[in-house]
N, C-alpha and C positions, 0 to 999 in steps of 0.2 A: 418443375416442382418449385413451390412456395419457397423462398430460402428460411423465412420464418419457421415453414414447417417441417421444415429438414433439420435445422438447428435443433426445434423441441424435440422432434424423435432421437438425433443423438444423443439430448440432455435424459432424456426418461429411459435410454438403453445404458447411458452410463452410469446415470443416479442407481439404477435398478443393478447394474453389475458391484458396484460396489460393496454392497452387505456381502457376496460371493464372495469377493477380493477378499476381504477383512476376515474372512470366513475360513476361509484357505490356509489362511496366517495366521489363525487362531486369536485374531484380534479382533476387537469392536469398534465403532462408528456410527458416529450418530448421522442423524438425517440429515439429508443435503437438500438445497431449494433453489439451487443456482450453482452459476461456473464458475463463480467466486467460493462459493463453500466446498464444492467438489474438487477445484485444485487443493486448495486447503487442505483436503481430510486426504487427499491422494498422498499429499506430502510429509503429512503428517505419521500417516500409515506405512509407507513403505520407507526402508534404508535403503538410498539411494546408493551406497558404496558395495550394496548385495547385489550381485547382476542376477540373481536368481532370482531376487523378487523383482528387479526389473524386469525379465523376462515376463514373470507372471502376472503383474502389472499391466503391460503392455498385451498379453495373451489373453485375459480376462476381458479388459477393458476394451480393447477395440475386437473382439469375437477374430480374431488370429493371431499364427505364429507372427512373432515378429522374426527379423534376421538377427541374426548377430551383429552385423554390424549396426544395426540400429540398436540392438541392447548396449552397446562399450557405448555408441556412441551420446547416448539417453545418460546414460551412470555419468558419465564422465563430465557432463554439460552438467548434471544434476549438482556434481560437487561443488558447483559455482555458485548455479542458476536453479535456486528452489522451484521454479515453473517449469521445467526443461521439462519431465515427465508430461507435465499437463498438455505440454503444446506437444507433445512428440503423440501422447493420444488423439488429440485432437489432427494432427494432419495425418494419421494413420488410419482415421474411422471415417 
């Protein structure tokens, strides 16, 4: 497989889960058009000190459960590292 087009299908499986996420949380989000806006609105969207939207975060966005210890361990990077979710999606999908 192309890695180019393995790249766009995770980007159009994540852009596309997103309105779900924001949906679920009862919150809004505007369009995303790249990995640049889609960590952005990830970060901006979830509280990262909630391991329950981690969870759902992470369950949403890459189409599985995550473990538990990847939810503590996602939150707890997050409290630092504003990208910790994005990349925690990213090598889980």
């Amino acid at each position: 497989m192309i890695a180019g087009r393995r790249s766009t299908s995770k980007n159009d499986a994540w852009f596309s889960r997103l309105p779900v996420l924001a949906d679920a949380l009862g919150r809004e989000v505007g369009p995303v058009r790249d990995r640049a806006g889609f960590a952005a609105a990830i970060g901006g969207l979830i509280d990262a000190r909630d391991r329950r939207e981690v969870w759902l975060a992470l369950s949403v966005l890459t189409g599985r459960f995550p473990s538990e210890a990847l939810v503590l361990e996602t939150a707890r990077s997050s409290e630092f590292d504003p990208g910790a979710l994005f990349q925690a999606v990213r090598r889980e999908t």
